[in-house]
KEDOKE-940368 format. One record per atom (N, C-alpha, C): x, y, z. Coordinates in steps of 0.02 Angstrom, whole numbers, padded with zeros to 5 digits, always signed. Atoms other than C-alpha are relative to their C-alpha. Last residue first. Example, Ala and Ser with C-alpha at 12.3 -4.5 7.8 and 13.67 -1.06 7.14 Angstrom:
BEGIN
-00042-00059-00003/+00684-00053+00357/-00039+00055+00037/+00045-00059+00000/+00615-00225+00390/+00045+00060+00000/
***
This chain:
BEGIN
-00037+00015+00073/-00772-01452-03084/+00064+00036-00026/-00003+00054-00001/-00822-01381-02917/+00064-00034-00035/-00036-00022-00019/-00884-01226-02956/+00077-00038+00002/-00042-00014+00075/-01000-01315-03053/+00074+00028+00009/-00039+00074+00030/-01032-01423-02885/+00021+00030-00080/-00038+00031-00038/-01068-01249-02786/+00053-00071-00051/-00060-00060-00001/-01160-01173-02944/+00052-00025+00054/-00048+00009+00044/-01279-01347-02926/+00060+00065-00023/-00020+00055+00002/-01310-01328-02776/+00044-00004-00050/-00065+00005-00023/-01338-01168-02766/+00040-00027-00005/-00052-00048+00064/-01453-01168-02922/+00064+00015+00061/+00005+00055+00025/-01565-01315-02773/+00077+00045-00075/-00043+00056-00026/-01576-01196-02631/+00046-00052-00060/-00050-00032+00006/-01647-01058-02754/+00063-00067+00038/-00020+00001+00091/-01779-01172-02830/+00071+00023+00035/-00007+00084+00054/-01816-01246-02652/+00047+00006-00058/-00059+00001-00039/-01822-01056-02579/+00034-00079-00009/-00024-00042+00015/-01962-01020-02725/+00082-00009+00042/-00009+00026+00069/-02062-01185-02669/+00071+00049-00010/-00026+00068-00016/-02055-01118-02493/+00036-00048-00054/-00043-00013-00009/-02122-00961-02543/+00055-00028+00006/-00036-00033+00074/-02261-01005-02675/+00091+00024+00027/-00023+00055+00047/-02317-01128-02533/+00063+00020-00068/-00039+00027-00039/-02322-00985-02392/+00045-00051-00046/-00084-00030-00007/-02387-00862-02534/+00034-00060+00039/-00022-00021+00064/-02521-01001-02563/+00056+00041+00002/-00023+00058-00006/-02560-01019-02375/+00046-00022-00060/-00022+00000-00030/-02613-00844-02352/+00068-00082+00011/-00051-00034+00023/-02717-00850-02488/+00070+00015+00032/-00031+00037+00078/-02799-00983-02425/+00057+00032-00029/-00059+00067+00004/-02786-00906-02266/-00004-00038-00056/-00086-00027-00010/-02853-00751-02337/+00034-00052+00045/-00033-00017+00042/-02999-00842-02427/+00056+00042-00005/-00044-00085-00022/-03052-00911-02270/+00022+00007-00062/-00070+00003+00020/-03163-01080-02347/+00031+00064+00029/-00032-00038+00052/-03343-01106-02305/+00069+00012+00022/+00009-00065-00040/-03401-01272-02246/+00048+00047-00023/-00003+00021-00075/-03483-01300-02342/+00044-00030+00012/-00028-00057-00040/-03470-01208-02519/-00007-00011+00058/-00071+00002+00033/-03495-01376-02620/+00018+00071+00021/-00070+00031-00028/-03611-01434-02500/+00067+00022-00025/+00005-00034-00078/-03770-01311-02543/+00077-00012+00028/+00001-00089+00018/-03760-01361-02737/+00012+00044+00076/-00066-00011+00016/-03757-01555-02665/+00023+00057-00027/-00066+00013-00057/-03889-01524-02561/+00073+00006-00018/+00009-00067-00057/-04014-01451-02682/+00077-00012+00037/-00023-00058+00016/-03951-01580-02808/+00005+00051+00038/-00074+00032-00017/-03969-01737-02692/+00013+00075-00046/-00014-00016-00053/-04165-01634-02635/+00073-00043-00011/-00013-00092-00001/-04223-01631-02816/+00050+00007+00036/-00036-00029+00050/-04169-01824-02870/+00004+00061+00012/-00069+00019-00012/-04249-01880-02691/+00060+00017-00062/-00018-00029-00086/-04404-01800-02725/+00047-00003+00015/+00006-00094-00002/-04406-01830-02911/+00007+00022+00075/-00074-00002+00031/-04374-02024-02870/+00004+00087-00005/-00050+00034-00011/-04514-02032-02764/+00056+00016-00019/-00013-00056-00079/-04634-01934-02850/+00057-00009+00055/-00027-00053+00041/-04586-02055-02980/-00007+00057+00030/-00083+00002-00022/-04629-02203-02866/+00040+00044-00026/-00054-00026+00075/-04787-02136-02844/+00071-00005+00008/+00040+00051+00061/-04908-02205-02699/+00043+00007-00077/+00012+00073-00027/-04800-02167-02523/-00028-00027-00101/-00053+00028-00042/-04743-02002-02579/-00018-00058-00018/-00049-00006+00054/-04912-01929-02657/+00066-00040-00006/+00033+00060+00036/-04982-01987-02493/+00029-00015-00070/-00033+00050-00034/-04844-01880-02397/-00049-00065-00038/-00050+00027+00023/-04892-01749-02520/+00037-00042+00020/-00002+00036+00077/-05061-01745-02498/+00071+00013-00024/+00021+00050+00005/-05042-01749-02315/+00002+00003-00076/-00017+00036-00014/-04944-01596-02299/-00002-00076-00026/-00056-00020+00043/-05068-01508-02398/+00065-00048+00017/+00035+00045+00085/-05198-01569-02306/+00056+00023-00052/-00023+00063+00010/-05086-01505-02153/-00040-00055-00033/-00043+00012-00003/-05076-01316-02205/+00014-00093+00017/+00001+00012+00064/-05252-01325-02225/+00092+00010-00018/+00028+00051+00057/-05281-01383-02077/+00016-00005-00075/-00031+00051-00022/-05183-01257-01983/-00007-00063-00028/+00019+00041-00076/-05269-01107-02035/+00065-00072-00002/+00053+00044+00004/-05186-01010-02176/+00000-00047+00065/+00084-00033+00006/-05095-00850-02188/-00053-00070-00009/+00008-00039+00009/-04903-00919-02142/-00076+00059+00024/-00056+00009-00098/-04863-01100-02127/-00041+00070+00007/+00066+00048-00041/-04996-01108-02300/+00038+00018+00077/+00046-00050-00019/-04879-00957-02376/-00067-00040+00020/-00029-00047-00036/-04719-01079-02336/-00082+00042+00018/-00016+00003-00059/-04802-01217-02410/+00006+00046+00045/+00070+00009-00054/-04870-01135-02549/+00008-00033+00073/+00038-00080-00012/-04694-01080-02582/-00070+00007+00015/-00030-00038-00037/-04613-01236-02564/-00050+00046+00005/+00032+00033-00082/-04744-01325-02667/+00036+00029+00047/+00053-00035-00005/-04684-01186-02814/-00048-00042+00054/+00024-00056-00030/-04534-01220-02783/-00058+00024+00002/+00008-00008-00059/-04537-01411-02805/-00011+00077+00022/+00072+00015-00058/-04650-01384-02960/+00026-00016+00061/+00051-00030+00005/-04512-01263-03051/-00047-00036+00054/-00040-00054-00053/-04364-01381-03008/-00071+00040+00001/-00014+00031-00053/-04464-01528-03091/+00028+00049+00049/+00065+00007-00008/-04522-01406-03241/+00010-00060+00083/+00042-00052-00049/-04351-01376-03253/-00055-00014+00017/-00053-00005-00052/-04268-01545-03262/-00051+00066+00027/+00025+00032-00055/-04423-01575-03396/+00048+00014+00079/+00068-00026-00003/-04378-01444-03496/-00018-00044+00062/-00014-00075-00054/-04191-01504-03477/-00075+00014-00017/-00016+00010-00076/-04239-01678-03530/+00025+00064+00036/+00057+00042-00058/-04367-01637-03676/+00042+00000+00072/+00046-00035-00037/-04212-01510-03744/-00071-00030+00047/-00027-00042-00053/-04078-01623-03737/-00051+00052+00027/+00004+00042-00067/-04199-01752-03829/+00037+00056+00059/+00070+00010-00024/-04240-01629-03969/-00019-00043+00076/+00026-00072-00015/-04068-01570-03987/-00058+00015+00016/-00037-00017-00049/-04009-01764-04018/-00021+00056+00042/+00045+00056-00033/-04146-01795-04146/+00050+00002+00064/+00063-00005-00003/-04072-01650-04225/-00045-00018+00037/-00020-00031-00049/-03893-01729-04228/-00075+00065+00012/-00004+00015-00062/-03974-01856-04296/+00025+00033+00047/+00062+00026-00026/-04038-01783-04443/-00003-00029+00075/+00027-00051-00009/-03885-01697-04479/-00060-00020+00047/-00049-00028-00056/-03762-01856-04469/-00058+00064+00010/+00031+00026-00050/-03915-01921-04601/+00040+00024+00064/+00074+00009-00033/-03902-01793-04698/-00006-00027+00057/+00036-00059-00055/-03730-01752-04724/-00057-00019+00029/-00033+00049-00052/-03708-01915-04840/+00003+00054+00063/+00029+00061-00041/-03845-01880-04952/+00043-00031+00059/+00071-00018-00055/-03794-01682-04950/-00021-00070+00020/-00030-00028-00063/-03605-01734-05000/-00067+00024+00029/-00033+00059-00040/-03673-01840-05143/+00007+00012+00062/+00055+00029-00034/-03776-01690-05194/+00003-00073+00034/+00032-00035-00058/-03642-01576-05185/-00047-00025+00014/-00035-00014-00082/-03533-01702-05284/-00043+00049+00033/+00006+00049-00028/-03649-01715-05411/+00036-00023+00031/+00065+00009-00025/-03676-01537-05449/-00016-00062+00007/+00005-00035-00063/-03490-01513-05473/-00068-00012+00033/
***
């Protein structure tokens, strides 16, 4: 018995080990996902409270260092355009919004139609059993 459980641990292991090394990468790339969501809001929000309580200048040095940022980092780059296809596409998938009593409204119509189908159709055949 105690060399089968240690057969069955050398061959566990390594499936273990990697699924480990799996749990370590899911977590680097969601840490990092946030920490990318995290630093656009938090330029949002100095943005906003630069628009706000601060002169004009210093609302557009701010500006400026992120349009330079922009231009010189292609990973600023990609994070810019990776935030703002999520933003959008999280925004799009309830645009434009839906009537949920003509949906629902449309659904009885379907559920009714269908329903006068089924019955049309047991006439039929009761007519042609009749028939026989």
């Amino acid at each position: 018995m105690s060399a089968a459980r240690k057969a069955l641990r050398v061959v566990v292991f390594p499936f273990r080990a990697a699924w480990f090394l799996i749990l370590i990468a899911n977590f680097l790339v969601v840490s990092a996902v946030c920490l990318l969501v995290a630093f656009f809001v938090a330029y949002g929000i100095a943005l906003a409270f630069s628009y706000a309580f601060l002169p004009v200048e210093s609302t557009q040095a701010l500006w400026q260092w992120a349009v330079d940022l922009y231009a010189q980092s292609s990973w600023f780059k990609a994070a810019t355009v990776a935030f703002f296809t999520l933003l959008f596409s999280a925004i799009l998938r309830f645009w434009p919004a839906r009537d949920p009593v003509a949906d629902a409204a449309q659904e009885r119509e379907i559920t009714r139609l269908n329903d006068d189908l089924i019955a049309a159709r047991r006439q039929d055949q009761l007519r042609a059993n009749l028939r026989t």
